[in-house]
C-alpha positions in Angstrom: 17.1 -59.2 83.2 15.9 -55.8 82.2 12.7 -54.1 82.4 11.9 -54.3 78.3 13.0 -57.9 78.4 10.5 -58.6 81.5 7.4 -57.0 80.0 7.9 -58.8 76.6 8.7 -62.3 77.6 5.9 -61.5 80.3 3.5 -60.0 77.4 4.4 -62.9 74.8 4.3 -65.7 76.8 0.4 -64.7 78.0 -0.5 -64.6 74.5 0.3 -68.0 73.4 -1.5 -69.1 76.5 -4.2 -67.8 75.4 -3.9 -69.7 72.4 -3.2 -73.0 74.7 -6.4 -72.1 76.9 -8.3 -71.5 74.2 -7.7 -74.7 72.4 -8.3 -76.3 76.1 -11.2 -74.9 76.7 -12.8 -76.2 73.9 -11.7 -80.0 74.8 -12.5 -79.8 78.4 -16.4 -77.9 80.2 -14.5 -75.2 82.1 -14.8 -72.0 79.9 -11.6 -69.5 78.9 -12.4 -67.5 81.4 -12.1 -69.5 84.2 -9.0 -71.0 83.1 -7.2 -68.3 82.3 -8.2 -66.6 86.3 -6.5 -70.0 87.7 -3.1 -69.8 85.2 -2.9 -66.2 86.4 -3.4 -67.6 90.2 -0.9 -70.2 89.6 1.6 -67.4 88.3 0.5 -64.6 90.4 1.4 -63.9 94.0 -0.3 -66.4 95.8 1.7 -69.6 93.6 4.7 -68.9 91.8 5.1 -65.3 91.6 6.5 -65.1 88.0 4.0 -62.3 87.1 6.5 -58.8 88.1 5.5 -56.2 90.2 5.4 -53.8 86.8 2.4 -55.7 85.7 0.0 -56.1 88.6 0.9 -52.4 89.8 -0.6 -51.3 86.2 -3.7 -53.7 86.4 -6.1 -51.0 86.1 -4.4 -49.4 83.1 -5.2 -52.6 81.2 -8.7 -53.2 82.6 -10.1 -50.0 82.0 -8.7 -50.5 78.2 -10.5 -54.0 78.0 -13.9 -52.7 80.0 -13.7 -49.6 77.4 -13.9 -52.0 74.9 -16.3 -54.4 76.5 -18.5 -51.6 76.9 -18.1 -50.7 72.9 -19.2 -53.8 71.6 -22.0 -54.6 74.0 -23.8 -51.6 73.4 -23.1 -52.5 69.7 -26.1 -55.0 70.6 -28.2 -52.7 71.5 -30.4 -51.8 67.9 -33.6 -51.0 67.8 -34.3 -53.9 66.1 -32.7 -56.0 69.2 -34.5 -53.7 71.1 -38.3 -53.9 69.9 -37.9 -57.8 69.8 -37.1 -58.1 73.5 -37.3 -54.9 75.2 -39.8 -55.9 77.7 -37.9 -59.4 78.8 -34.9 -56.8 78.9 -35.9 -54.8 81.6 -38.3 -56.8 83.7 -35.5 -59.2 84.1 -32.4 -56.7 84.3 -34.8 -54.6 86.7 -35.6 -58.1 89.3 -32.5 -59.8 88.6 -30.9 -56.8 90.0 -34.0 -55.4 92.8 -33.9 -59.1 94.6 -30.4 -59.7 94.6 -29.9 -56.3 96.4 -32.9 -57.4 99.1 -32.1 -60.4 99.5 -28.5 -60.1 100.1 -29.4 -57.5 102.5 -32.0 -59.2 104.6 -29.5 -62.8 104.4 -26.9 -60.5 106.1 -29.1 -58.6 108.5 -30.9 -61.7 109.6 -27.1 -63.5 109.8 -26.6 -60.3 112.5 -24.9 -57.8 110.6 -25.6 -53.8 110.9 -28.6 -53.1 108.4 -26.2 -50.6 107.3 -23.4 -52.7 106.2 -25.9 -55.3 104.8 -27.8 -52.4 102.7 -24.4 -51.3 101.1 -23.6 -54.9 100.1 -27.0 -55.8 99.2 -26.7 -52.9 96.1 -22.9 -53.7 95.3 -24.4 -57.5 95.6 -26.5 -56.4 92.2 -23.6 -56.3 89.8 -22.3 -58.6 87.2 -19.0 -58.9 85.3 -19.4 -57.6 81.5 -16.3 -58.6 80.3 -16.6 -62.3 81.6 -19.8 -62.9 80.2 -18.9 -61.3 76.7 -16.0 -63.7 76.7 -18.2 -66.8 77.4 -20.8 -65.6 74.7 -17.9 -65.2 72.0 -16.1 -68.3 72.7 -19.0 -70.6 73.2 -20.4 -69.1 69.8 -24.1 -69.3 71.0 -25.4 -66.4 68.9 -29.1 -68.0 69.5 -32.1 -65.3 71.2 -30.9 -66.2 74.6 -27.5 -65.2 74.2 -28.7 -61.7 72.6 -30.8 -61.4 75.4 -28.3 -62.1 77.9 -26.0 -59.5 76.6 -28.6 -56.6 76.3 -29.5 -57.4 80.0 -25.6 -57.2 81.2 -25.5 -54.1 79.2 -28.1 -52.6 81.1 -26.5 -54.0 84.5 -24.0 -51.6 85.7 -26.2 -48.8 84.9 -29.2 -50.1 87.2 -26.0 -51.8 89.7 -24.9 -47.5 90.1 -28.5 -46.4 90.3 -29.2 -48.8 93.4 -25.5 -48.5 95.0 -26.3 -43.8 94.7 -29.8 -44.8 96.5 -28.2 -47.4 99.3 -25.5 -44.9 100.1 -27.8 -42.0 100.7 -30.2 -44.5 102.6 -27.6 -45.5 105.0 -26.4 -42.1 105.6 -29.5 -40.8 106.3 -29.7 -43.9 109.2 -26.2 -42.6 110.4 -27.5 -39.0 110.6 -25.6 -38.0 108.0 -25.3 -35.0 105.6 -25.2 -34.5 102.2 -27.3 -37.2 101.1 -28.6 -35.3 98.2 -25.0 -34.7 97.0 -24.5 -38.2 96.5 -27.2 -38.9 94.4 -26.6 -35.8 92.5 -23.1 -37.4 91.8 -24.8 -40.8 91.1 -26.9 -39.4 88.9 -23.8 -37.0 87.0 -21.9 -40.2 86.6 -25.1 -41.9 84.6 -26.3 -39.2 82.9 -22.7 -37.9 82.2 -21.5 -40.7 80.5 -24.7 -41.0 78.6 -24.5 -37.6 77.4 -20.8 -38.1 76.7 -21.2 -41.4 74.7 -24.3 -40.1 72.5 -21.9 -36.9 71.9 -19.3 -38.9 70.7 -20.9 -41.6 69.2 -22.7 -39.2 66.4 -19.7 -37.8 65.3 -18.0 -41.8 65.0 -21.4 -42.8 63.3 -21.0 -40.2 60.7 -17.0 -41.0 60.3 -17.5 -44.6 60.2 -16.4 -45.8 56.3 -15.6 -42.5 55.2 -11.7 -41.9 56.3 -11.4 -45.4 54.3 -13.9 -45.6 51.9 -16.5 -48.8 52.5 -15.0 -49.6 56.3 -13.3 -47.9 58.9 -9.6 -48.6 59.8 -9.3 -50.1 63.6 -6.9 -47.1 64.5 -10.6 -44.7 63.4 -12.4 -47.2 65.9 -9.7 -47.1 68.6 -9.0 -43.7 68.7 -13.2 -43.3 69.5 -13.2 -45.6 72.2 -9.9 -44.2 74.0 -11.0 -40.8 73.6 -14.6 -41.6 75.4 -12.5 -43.8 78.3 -10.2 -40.5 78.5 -12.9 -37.9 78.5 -14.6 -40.1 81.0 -11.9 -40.9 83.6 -11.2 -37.3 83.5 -14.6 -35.4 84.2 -15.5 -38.5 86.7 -18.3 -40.5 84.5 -18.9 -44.2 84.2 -16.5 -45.0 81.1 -18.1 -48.1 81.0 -21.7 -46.7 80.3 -20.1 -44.1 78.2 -18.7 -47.1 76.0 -21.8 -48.9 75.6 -23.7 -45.6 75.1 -21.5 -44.4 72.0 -21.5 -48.5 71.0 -25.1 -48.4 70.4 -25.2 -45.0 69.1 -22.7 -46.0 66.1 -24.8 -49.6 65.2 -27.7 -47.8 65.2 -26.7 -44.5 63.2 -23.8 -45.9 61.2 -24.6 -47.1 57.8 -22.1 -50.3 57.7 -22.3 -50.5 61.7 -20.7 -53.8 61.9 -17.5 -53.0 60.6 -16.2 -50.7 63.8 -17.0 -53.9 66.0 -15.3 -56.3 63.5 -12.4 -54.0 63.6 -12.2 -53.4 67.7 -12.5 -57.3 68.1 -9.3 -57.6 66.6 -7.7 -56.1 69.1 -10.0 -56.6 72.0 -9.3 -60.5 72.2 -5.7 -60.7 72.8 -6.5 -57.5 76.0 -8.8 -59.8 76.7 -6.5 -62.8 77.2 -3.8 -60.1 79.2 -6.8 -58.5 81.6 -8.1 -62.1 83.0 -4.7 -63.5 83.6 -3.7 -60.7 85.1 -6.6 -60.2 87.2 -6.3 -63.9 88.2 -2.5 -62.9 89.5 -4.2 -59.9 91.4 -6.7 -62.1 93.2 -6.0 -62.6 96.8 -7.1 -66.2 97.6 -6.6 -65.7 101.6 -9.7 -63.4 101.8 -11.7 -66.5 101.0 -10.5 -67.7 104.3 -10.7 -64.1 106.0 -15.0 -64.0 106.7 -16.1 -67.4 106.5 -20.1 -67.6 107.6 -20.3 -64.3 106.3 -19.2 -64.8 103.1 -20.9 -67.6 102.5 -24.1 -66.0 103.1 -23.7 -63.6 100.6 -22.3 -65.9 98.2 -25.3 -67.8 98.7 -28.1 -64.9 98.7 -26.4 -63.0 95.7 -26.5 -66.5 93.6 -30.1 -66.6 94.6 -31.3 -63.1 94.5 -30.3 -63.4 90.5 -31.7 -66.7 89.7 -34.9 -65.4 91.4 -35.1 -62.1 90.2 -34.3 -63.4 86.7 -36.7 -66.3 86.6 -39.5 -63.5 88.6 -38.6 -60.8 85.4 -39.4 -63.9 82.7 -42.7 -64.8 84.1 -43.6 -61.0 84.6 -42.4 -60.6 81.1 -43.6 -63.6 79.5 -40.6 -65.1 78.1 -40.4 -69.0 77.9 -39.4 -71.6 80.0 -35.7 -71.7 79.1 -35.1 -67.9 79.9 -37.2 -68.4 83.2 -34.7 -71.5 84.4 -31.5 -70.5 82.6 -30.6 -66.5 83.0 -30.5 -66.1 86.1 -27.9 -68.3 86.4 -26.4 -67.2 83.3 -25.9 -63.5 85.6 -23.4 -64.8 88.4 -20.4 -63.6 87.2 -19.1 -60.6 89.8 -15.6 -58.6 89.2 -14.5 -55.1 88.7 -17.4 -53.0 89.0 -18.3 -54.5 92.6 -14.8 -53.6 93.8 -15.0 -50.5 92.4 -18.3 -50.2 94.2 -16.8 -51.5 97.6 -14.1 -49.0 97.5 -16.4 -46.1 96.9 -18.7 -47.1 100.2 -15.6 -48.2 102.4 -14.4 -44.6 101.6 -17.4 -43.0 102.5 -18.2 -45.5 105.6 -14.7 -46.4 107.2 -15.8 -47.8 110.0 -17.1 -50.5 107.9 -14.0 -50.5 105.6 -12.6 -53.8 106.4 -15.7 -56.3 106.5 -16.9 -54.3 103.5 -13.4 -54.8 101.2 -13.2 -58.4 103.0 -16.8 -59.6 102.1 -16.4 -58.1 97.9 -13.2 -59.2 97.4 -13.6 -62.7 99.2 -16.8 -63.2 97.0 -14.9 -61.7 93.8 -12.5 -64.4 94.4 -15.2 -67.2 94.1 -17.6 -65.5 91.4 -15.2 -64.6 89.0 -13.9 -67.7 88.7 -16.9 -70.1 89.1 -19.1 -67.8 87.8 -18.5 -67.7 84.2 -18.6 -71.8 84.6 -22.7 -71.2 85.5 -23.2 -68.8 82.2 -21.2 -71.1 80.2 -23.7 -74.4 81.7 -26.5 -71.9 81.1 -25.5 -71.0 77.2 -25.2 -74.8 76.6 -28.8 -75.7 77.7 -30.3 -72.7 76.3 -28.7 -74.2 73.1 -29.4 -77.9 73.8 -33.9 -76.4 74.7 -32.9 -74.4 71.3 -33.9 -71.0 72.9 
């Protein structure tokens, strides 16, 4: 069979999965998510290995497209009106959700007898949580209530507070090793923020002003693609957080455009079938023997990460003085772990190789676990929000 008649057997028969899944999903508790990571286990190396080399060896082609767009549409949520209404819940929680993970995590692994070093790095990477899995749960469990606006605007904040900690943990622990060039590091943390920031405002005004006029009354989806491709370009190329730079030139056009909505109606179109091709896929990357690989360690972290954010979360609600169903429920909500941390674990295991292998072992053992019970918890979480009426 050749190559073209690989890729769309491959392509189309994912699709109409996604249809299938879908239409499971809604029959059964476990969310889309979740059973789209186990079809692409099933399919993937580790079961029947129907999913060809041509795919898995162009993963990160397909999830940069889908973060890109995950990145677009939750910063769409980000007005000033969404803002002003819950700005203060926003941070507190996004800020101790994120602050006790990383401390907790660190002082489970240090007390379990790990290098404080070690622990510190995977305390911070500890901090993140998966966008693009909880935007999926949101959308297909249709909560559109306060809790599920508020859960978004907090993972929309996440990554950005998840790189601020991992820049400070990886100067800390290189000043403990002796270490130079500390100060470098957090001058490239801090380019990669503020980079994509200043990229995604700088293109965001432009597709603000744009938006409706090449078609008059709404854009066309190639007007919002083209945006959101050129910002993922520009922002793989000078070294920025695409991701940020999405979200940043998301929020920029819903609060600047004058019909916002329609470049987010228009990129959904396209972002829910990438969306069905990114999680199967990744669930055919995932290696399932690195659950096996660290044992007592990774159980630890597992176990300190899942509590860091349900106490940090429930810590930022009473600080903040949100009610009792934000206090109990978003900290669970926030358990879903993926790209980002492996990104994360690949940056440190670079600049730390003696820790390399325990590093890679614990995030992608942990990866394994949170990305596909995690977005079970949000799901559980979205549905008592709903049944408390939030």
């Amino acid at each position: 069979m050749d190559l073209s008649a690989q890729f769309l057997l491959t392509i189309g028969g994912i699709l109409l999965l996604g249809l299938l899944t879908s239409a499971l999903a809604g029959r059964i508790f476990l969310p889309r998510v979740t059973l789209l990571l186990i079809f692409g286990i099933l399919i993937g190396g580790d079961g029947l290995n129907l999913i060809q080399p041509v795919f898995t060896e162009r993963f990160e082609l397909i999830a940069d497209l889908t973060l890109l767009m995950v990145g677009f549409l939750l910063g769409g949520k980000l007005t000033l009106d969404s803002v002003r209404e819950s700005a203060g819940q926003v941070f507190w929680v996004a800020v101790t959700a994120a602050l006790s993970t990383a401390l907790i995590v660190s002082i489970g692994l240090i007390w379990l007898g790990m290098a404080p070093q070690i622990s510190i790095v995977l305390g911070c990477i500890a901090s993140a949580t998966a966008p693009a899995a909880v935007l999926d749960v949101v959308a297909e469990s249709g909560s559109k209530g306060r809790f599920a606006k508020l859960l978004l605007s907090i993972v929309a904040f996440d990554d950005v507070l998840a790189l601020v900690l991992f820049g400070v943990g990886v100067s800390l622990v290189k000043t403990m090793n002796g270490g130079g060039g500390d100060e470098f590091f957090l001058l490239v943390a801090a380019k990669e923020i503020g980079g994509a920031l200043l990229l995604g405002l700088l293109l965001g005004l432009p597709a603000a002003y744009l938006t409706g006029r090449v078609k008059k009354g709404q854009p066309i989806l190639t007007e919002a693609l083209g945006f959101v491709m050129l910002c993922g370009g520009l922002a793989l190329w000078w070294g920025v957080s695409y991701l940020i730079a999405a979200m940043m030139m998301g929020a920029v056009v819903a609060n600047l455009a004058r019909h916002h909505e329609y470049p987010f109606h228009a990129i959904e179109g396209i972002e829910s079938p990438l969306m069905v091709i990114f999680f199967v896929l990744a669930g055919a990357s995932l290696e399932l023997g690195a659950l096996w690989d660290i044992g007592f360690i990774g159980a630890t972290y597992v176990v300190c990460r899942a509590s860091g954010k349900y106490l940090g979360a429930r810590l930022g609600a009473e600080i903040s003085g949100a009610g009792p169903v934000v206090k109990k429920w978003m900290g669970v909500a926030l358990l879903p772990q993926a790209g980002v941390a492996i990104g994360m674990a690949l940056v440190a295991s670079n600049q730390f190789p003696e820790y390399r292998q325990l590093l890679l072992s614990v995030v992608i053992s942990s990866t394994v676990f949170f990305e596909i019970i995690g977005p079970v918890f949000t799901r559980v979480s979205l549905a008592n929000a709903v049944s408390l009426k939030d």
